[in-house]
PyMOL Python script that loads the backbone (N, CA, C, O; Angstrom):
from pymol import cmd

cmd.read_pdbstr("""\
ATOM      1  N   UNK A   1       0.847  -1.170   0.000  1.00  0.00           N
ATOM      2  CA  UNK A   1       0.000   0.000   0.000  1.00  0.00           C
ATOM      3  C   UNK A   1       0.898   1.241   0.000  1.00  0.00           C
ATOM      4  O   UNK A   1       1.652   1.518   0.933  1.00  0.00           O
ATOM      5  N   UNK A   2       0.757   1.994  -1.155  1.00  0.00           N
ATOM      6  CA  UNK A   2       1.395   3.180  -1.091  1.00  0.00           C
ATOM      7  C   UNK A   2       1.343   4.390   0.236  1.00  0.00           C
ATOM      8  O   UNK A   2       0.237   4.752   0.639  1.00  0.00           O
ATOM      9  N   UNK A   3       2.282   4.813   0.694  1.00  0.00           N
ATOM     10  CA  UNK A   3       2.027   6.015   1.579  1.00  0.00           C
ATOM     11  C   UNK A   3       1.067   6.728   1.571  1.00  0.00           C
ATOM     12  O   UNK A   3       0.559   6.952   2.669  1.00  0.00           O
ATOM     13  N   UNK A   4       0.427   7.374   0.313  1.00  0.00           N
ATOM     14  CA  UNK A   4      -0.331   8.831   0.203  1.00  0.00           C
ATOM     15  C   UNK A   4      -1.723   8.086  -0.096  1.00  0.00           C
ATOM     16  O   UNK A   4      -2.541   8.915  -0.496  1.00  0.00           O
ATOM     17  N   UNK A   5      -2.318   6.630  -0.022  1.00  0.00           N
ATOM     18  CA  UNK A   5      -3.183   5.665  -0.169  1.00  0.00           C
ATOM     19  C   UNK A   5      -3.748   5.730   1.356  1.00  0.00           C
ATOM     20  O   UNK A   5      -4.955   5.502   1.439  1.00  0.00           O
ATOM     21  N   UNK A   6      -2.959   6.051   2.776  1.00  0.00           N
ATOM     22  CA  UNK A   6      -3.722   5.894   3.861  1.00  0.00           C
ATOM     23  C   UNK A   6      -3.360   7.067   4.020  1.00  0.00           C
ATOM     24  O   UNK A   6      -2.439   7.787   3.636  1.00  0.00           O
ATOM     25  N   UNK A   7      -5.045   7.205   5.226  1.00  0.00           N
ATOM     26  CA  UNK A   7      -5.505   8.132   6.076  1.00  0.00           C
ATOM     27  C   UNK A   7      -6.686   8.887   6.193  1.00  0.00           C
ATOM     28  O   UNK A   7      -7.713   8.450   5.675  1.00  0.00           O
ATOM     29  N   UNK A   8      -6.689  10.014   6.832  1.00  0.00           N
ATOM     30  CA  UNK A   8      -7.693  10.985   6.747  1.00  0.00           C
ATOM     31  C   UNK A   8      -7.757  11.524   5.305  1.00  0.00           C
ATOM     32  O   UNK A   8      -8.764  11.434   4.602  1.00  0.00           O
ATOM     33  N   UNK A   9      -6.493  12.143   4.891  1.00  0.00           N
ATOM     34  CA  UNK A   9      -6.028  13.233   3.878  1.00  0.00           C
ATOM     35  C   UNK A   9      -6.467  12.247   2.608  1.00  0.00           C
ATOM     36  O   UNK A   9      -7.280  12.764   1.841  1.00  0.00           O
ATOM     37  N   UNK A  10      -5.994  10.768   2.259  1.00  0.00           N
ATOM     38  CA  UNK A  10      -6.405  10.716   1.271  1.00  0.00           C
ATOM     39  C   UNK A  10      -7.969  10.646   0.871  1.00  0.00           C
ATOM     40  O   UNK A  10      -8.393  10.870  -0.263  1.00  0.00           O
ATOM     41  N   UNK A  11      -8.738  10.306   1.962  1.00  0.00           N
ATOM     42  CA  UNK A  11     -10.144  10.093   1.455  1.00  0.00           C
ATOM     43  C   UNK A  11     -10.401  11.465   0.495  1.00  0.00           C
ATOM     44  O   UNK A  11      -9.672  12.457   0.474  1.00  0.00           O
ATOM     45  N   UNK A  12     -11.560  11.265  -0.244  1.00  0.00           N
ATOM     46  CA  UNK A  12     -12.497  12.500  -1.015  1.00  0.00           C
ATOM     47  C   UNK A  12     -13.051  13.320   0.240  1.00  0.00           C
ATOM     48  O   UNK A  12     -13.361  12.744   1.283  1.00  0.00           O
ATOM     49  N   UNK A  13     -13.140  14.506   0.095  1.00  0.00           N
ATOM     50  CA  UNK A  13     -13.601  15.788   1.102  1.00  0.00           C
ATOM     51  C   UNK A  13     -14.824  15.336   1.677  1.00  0.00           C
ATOM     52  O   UNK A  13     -15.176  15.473   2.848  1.00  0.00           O
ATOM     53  N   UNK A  14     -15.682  14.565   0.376  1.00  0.00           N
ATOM     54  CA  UNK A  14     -17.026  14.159   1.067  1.00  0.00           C
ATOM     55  C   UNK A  14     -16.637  13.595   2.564  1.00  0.00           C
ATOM     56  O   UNK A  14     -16.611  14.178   3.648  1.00  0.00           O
ATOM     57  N   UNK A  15     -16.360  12.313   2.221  1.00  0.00           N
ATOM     58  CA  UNK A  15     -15.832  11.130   3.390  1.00  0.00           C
ATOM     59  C   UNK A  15     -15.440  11.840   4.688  1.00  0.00           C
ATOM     60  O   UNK A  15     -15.918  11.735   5.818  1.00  0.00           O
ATOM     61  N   UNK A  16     -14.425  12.601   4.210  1.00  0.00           N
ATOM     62  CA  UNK A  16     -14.016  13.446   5.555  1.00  0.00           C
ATOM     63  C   UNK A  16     -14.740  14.133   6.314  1.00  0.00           C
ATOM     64  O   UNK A  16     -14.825  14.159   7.542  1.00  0.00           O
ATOM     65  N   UNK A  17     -15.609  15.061   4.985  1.00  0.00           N
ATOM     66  CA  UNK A  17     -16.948  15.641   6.129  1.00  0.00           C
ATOM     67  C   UNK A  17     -17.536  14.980   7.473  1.00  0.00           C
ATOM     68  O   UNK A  17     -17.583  15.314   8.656  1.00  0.00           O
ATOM     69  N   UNK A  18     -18.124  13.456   6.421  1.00  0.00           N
ATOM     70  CA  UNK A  18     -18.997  12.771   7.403  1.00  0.00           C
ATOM     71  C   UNK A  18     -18.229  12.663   8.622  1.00  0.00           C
ATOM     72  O   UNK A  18     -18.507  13.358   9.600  1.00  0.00           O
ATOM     73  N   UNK A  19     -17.266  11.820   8.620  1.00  0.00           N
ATOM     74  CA  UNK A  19     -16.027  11.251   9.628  1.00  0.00           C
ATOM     75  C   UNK A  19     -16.352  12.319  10.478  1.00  0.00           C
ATOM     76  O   UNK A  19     -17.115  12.183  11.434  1.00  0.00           O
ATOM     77  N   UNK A  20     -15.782  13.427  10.159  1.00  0.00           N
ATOM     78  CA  UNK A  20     -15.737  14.884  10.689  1.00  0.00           C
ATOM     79  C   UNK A  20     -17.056  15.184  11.620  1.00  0.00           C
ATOM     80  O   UNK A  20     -17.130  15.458  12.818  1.00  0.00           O
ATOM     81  N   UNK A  21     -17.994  15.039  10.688  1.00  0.00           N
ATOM     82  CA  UNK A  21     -19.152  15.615  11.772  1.00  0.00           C
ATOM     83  C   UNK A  21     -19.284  14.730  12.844  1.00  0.00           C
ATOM     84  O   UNK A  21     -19.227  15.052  14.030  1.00  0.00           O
ATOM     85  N   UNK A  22     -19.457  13.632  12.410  1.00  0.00           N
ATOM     86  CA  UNK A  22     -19.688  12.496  13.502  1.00  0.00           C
ATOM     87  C   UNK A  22     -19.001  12.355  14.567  1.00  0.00           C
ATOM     88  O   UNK A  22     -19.421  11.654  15.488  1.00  0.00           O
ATOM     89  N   UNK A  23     -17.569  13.134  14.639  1.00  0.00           N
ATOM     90  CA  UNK A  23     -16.700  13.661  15.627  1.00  0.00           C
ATOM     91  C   UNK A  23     -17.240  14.457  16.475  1.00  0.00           C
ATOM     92  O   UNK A  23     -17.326  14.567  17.698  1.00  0.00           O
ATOM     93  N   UNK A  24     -17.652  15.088  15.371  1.00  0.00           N
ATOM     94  CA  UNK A  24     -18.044  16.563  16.172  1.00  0.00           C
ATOM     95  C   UNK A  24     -19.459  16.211  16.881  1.00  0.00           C
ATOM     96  O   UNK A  24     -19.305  16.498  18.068  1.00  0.00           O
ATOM     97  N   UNK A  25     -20.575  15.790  16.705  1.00  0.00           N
ATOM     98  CA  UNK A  25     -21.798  15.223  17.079  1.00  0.00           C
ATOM     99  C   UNK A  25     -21.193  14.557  18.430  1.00  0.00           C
ATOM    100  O   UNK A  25     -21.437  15.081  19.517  1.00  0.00           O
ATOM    101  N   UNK A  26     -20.696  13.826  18.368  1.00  0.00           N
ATOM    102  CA  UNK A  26     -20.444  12.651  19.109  1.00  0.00           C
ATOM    103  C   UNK A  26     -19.780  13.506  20.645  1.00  0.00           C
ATOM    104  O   UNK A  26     -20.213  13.376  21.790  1.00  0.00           O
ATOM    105  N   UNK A  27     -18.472  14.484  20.115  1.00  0.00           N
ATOM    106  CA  UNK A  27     -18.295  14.806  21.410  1.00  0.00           C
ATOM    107  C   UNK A  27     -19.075  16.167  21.571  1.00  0.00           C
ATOM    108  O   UNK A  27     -18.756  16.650  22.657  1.00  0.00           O
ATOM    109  N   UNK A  28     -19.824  16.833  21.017  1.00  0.00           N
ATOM    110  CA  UNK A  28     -20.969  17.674  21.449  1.00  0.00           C
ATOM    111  C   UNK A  28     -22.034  16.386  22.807  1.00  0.00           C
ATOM    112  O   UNK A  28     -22.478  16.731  23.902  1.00  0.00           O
ATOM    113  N   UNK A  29     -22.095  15.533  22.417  1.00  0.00           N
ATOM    114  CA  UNK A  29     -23.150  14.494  22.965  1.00  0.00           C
ATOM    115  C   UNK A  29     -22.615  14.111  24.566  1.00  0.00           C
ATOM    116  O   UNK A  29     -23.049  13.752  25.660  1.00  0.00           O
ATOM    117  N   UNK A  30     -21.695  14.368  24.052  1.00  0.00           N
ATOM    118  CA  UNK A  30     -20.442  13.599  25.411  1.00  0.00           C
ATOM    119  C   UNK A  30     -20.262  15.138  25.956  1.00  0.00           C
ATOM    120  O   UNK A  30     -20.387  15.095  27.180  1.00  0.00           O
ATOM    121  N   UNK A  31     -20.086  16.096  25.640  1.00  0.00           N
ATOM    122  CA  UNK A  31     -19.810  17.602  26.388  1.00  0.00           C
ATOM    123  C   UNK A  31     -18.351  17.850  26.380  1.00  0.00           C
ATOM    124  O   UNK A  31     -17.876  18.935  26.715  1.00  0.00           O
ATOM    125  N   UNK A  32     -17.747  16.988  26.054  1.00  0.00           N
ATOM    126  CA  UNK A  32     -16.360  17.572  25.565  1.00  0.00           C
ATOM    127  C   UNK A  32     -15.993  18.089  24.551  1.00  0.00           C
ATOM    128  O   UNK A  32     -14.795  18.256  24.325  1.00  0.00           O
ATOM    129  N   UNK A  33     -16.772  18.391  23.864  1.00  0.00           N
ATOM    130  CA  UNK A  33     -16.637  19.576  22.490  1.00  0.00           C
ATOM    131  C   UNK A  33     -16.197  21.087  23.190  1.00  0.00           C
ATOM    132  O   UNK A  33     -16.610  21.468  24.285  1.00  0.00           O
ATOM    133  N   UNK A  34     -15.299  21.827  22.333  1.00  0.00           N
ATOM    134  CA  UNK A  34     -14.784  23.105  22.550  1.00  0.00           C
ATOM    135  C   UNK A  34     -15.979  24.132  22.084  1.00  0.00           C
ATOM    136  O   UNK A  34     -16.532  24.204  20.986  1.00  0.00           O
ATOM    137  N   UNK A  35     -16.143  24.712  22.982  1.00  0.00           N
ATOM    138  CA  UNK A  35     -17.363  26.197  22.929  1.00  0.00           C
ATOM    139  C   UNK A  35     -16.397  27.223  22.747  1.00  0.00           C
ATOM    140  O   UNK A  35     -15.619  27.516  23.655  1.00  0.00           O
ATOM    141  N   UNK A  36     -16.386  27.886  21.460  1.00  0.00           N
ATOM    142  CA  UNK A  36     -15.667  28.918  21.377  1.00  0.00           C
ATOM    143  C   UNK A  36     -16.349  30.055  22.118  1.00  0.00           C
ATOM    144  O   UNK A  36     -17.484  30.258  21.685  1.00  0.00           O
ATOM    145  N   UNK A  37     -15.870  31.090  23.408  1.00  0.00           N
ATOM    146  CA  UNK A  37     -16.121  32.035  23.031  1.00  0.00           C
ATOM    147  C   UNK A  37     -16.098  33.207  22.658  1.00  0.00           C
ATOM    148  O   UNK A  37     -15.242  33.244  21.774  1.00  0.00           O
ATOM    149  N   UNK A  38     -16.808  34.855  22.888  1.00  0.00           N
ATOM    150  CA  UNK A  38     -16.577  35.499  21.788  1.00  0.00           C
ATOM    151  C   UNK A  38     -15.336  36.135  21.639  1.00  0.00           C
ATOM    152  O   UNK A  38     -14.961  36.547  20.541  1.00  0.00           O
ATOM    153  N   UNK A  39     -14.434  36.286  23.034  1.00  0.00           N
ATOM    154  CA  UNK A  39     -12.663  36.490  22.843  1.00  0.00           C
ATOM    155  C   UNK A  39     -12.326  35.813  21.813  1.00  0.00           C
ATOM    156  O   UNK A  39     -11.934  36.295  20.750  1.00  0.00           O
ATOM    157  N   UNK A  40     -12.488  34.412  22.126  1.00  0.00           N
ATOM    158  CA  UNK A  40     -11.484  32.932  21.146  1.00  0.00           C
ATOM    159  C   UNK A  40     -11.440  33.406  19.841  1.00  0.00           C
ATOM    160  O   UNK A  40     -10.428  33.629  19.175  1.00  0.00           O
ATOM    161  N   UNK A  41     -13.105  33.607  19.380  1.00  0.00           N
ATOM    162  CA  UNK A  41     -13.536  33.525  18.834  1.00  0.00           C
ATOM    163  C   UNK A  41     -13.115  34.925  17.659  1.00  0.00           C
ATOM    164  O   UNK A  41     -12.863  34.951  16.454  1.00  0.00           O
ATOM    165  N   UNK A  42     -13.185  35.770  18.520  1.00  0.00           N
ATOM    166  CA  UNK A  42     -12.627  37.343  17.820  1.00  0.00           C
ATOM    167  C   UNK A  42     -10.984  36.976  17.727  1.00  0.00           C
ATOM    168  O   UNK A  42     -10.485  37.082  16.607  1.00  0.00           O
ATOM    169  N   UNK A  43     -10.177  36.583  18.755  1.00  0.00           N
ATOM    170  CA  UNK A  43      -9.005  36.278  18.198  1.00  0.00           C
ATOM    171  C   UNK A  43      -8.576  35.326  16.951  1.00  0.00           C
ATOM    172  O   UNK A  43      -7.869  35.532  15.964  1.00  0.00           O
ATOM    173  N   UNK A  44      -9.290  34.214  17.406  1.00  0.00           N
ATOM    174  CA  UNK A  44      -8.921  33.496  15.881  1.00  0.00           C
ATOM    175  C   UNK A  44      -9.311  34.173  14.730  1.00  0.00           C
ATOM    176  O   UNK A  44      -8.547  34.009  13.779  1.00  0.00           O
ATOM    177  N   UNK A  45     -10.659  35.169  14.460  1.00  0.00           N
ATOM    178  CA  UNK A  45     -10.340  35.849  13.423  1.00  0.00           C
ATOM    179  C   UNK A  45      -9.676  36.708  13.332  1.00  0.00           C
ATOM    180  O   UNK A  45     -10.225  37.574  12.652  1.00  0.00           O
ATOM    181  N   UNK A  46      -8.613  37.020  13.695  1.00  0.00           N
ATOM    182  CA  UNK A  46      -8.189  38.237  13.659  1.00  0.00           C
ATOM    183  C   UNK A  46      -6.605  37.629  13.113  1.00  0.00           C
ATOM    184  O   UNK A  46      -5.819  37.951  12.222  1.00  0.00           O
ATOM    185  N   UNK A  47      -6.643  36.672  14.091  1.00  0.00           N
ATOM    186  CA  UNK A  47      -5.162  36.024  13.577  1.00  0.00           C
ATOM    187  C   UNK A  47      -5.229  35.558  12.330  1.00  0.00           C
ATOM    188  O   UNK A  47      -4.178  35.804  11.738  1.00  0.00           O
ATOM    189  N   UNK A  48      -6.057  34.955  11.629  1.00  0.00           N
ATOM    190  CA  UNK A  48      -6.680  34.719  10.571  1.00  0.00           C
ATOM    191  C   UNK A  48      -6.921  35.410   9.026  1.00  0.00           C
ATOM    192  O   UNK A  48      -6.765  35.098   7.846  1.00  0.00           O
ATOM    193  N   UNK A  49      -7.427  36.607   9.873  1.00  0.00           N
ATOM    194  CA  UNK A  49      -7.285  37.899   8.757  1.00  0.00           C
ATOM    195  C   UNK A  49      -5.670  37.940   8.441  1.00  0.00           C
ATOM    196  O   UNK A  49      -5.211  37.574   7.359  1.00  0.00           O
ATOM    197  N   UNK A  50      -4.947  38.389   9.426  1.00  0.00           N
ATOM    198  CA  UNK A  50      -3.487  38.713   9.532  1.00  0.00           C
ATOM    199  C   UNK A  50      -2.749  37.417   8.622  1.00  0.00           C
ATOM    200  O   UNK A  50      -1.905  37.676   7.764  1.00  0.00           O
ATOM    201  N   UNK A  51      -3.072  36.361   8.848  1.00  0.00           N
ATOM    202  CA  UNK A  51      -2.263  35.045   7.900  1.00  0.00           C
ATOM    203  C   UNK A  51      -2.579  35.710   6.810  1.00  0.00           C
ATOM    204  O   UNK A  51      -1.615  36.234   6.252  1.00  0.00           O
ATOM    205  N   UNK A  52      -4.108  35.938   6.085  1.00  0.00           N
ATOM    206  CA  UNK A  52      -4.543  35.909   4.451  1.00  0.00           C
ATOM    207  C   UNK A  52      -3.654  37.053   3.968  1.00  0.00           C
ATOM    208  O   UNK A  52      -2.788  36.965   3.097  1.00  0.00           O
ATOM    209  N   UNK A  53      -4.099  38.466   4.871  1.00  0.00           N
ATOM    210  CA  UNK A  53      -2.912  39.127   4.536  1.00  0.00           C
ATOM    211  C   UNK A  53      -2.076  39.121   3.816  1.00  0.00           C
ATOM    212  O   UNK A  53      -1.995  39.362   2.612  1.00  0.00           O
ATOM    213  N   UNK A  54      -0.847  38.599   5.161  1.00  0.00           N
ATOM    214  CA  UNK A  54       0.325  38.260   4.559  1.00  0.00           C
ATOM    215  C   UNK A  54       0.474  37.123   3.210  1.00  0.00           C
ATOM    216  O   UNK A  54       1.270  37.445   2.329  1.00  0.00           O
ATOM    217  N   UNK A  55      -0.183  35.987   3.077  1.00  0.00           N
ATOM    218  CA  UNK A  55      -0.400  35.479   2.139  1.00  0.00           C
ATOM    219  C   UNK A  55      -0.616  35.966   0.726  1.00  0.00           C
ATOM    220  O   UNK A  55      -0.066  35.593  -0.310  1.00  0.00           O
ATOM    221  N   UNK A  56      -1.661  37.002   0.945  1.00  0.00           N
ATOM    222  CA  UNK A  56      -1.959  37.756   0.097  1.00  0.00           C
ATOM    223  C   UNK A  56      -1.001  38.649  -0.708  1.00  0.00           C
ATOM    224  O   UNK A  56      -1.188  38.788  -1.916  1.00  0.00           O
ATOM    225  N   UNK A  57       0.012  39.257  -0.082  1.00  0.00           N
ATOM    226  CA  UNK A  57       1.014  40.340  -0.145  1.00  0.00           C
ATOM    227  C   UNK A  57       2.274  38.943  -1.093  1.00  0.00           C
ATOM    228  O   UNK A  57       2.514  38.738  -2.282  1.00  0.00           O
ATOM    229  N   UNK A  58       2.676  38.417  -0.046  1.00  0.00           N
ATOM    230  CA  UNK A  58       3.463  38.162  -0.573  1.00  0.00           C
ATOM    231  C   UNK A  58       3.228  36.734  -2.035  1.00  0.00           C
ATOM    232  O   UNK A  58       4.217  36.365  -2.669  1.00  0.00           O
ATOM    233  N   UNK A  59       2.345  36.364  -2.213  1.00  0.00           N
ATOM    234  CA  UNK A  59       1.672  35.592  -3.309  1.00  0.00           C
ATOM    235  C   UNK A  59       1.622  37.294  -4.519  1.00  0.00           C
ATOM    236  O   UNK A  59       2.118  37.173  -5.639  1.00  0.00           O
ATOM    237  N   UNK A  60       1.085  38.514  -4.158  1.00  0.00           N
ATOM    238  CA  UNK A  60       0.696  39.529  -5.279  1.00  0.00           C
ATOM    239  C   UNK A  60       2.598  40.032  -5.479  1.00  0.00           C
ATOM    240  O   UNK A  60       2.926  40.985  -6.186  1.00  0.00           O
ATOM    241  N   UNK A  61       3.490  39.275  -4.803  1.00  0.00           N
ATOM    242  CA  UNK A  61       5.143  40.444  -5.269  1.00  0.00           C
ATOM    243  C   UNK A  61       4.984  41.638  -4.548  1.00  0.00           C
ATOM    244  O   UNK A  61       5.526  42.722  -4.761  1.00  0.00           O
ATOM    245  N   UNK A  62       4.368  41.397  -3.876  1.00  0.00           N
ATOM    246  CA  UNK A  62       4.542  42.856  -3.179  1.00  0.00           C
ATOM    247  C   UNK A  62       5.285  42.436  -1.614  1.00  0.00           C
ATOM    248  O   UNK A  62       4.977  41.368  -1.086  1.00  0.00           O
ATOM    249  N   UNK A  63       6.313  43.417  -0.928  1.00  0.00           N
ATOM    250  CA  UNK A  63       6.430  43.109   0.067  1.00  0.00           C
ATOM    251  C   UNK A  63       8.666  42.941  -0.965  1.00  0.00           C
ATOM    252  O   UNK A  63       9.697  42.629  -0.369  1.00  0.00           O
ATOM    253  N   UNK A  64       8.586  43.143  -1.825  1.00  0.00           N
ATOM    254  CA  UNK A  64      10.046  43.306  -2.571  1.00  0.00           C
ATOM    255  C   UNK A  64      10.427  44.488  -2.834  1.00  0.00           C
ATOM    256  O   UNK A  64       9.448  45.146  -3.185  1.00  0.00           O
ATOM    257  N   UNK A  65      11.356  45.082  -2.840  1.00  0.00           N
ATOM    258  CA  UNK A  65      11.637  46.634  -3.529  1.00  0.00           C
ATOM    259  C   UNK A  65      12.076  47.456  -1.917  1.00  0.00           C
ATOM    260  O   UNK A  65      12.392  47.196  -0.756  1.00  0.00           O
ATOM    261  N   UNK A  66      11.838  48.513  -2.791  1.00  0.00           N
ATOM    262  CA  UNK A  66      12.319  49.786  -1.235  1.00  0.00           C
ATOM    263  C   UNK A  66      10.880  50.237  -0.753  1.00  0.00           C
ATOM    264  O   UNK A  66      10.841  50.846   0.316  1.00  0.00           O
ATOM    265  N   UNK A  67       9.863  50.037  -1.328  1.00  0.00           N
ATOM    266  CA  UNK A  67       8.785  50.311  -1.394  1.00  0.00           C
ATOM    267  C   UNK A  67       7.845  49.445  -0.025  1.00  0.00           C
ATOM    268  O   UNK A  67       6.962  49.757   0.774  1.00  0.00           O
ATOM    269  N   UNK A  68       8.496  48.460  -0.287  1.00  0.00           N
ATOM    270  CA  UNK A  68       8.139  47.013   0.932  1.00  0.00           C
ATOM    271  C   UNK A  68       7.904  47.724   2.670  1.00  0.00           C
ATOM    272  O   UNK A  68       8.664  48.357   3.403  1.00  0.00           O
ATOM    273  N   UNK A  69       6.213  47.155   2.851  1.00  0.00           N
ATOM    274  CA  UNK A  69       6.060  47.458   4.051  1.00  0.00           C
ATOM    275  C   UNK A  69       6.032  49.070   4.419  1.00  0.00           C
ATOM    276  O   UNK A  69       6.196  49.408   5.592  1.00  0.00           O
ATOM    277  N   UNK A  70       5.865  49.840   3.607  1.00  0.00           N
ATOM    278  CA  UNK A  70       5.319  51.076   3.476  1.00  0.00           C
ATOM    279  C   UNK A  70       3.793  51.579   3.976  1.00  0.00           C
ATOM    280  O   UNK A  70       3.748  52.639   4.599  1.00  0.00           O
ATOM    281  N   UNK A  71       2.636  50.902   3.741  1.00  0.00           N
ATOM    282  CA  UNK A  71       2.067  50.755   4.366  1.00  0.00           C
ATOM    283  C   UNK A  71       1.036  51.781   3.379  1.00  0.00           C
ATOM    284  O   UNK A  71      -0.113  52.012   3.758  1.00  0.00           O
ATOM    285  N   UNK A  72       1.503  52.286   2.255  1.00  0.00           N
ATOM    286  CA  UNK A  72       0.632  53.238   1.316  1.00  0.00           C
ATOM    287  C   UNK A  72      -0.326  52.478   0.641  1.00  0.00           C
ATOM    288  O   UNK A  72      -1.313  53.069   0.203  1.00  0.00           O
ATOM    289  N   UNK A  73      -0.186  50.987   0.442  1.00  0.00           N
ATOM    290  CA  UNK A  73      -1.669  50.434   0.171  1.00  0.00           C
ATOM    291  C   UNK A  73      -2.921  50.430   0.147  1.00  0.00           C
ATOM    292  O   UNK A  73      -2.916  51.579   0.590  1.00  0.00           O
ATOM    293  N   UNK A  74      -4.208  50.169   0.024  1.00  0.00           N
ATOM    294  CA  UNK A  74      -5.073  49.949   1.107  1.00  0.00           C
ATOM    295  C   UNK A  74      -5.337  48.918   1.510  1.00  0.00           C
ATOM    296  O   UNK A  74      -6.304  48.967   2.270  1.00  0.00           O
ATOM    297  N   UNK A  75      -4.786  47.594   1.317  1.00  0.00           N
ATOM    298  CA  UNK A  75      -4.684  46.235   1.895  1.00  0.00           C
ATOM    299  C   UNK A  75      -3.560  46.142   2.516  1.00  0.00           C
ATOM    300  O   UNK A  75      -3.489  44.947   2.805  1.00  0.00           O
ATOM    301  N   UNK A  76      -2.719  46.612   2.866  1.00  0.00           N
ATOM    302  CA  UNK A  76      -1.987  46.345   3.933  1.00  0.00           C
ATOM    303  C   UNK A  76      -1.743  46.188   5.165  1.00  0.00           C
ATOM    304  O   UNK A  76      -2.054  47.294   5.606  1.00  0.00           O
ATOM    305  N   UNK A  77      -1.408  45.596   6.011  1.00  0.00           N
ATOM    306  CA  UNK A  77      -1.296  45.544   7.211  1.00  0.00           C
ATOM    307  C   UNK A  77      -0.271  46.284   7.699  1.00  0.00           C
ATOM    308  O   UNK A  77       0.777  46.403   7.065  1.00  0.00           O
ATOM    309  N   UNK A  78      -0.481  46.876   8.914  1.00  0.00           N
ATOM    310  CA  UNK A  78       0.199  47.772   9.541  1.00  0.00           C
ATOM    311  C   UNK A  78       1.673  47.124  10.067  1.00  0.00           C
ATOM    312  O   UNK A  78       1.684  46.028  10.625  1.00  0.00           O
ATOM    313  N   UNK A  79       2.700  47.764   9.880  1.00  0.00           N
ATOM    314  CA  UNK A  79       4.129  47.121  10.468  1.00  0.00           C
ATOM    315  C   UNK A  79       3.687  46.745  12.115  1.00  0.00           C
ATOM    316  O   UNK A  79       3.116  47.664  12.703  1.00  0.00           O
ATOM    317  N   UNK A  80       3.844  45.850  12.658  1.00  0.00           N
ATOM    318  CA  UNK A  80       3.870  45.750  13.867  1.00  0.00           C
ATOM    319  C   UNK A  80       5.003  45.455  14.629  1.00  0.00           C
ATOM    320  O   UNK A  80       5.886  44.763  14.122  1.00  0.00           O
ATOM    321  N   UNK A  81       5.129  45.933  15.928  1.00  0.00           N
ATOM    322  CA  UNK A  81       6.131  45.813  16.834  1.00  0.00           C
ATOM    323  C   UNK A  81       6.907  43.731  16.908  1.00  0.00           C
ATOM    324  O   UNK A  81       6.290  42.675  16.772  1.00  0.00           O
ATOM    325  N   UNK A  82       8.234  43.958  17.143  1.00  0.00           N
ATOM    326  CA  UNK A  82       8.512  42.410  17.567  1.00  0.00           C
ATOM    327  C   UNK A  82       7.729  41.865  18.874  1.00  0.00           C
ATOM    328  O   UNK A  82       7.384  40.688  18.968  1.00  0.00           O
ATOM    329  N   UNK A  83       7.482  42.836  19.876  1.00  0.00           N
ATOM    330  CA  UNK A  83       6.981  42.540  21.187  1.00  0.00           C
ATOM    331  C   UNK A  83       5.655  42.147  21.153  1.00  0.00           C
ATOM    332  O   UNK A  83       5.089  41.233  21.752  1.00  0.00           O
ATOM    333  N   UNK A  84       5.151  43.145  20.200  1.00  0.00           N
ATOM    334  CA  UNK A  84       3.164  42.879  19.989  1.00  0.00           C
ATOM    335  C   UNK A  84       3.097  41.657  18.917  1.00  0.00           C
ATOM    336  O   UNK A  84       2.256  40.800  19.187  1.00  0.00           O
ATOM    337  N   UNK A  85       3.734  41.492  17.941  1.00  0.00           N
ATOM    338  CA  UNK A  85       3.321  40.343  17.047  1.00  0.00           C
ATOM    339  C   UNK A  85       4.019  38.908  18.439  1.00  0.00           C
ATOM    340  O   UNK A  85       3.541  37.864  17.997  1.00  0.00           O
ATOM    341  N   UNK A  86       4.556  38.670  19.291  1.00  0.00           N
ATOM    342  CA  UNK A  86       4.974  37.737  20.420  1.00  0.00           C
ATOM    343  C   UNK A  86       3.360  37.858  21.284  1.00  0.00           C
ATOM    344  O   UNK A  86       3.035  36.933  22.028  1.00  0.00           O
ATOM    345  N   UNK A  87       2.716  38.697  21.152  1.00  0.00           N
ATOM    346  CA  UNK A  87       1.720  38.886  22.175  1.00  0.00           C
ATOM    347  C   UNK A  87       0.651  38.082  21.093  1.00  0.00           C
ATOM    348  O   UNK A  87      -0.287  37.383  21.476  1.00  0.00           O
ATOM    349  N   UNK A  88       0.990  38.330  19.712  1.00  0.00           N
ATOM    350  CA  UNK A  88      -0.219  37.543  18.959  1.00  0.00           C
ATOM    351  C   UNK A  88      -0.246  35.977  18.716  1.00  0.00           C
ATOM    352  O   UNK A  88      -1.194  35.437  18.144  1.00  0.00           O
ATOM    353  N   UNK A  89       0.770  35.337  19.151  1.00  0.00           N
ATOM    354  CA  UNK A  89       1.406  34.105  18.847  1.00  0.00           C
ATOM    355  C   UNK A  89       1.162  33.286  20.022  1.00  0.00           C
ATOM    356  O   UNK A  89       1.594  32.135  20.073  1.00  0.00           O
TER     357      UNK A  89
END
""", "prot")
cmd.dss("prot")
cmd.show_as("cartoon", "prot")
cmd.util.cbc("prot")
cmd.orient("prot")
């Protein structure tokens, strides 16, 4: 059996769904499911936004030149401190 033949990853997305929910059902049922709330919840998007971002920037070539991290965009993200991006991590 080839390597990339087992697991989660190779099934079709369908398959995984199900698997997936039935996880999720199951420990909702049991009460050990994670309740996000609306802190978690505002942080993970936020950290989130900040990944696509950067993704974004540096997938468009931008973020090269003398120009880099200037911040004259209007999709850009703001330079942040070494201390505050440690506070986001």
């Amino acid at each position: 059996m080839a390597k990339e033949d087992r697991g989660f990853a190779s099934m079709d997305r369908q398959k995984q769904r199900e698997i997936a929910s039935k996880g999720g059902k199951a420990a909702h049922a049991k009460g050990t499911a994670h309740e996000w709330t609306s802190e978690e919840a505002r942080e993970a998007g936020r950290k989130g936004g900040m990944a696509s971002h950067r993704r974004r920037r540096e997938g468009d070539g931008e973020g090269e030149g003398e120009d880099a991290g200037s911040g004259s965009g209007p999709s850009e993200m703001p330079d942040l401190s070494t201390d505050h991006q440690e506070q986001i991590r």
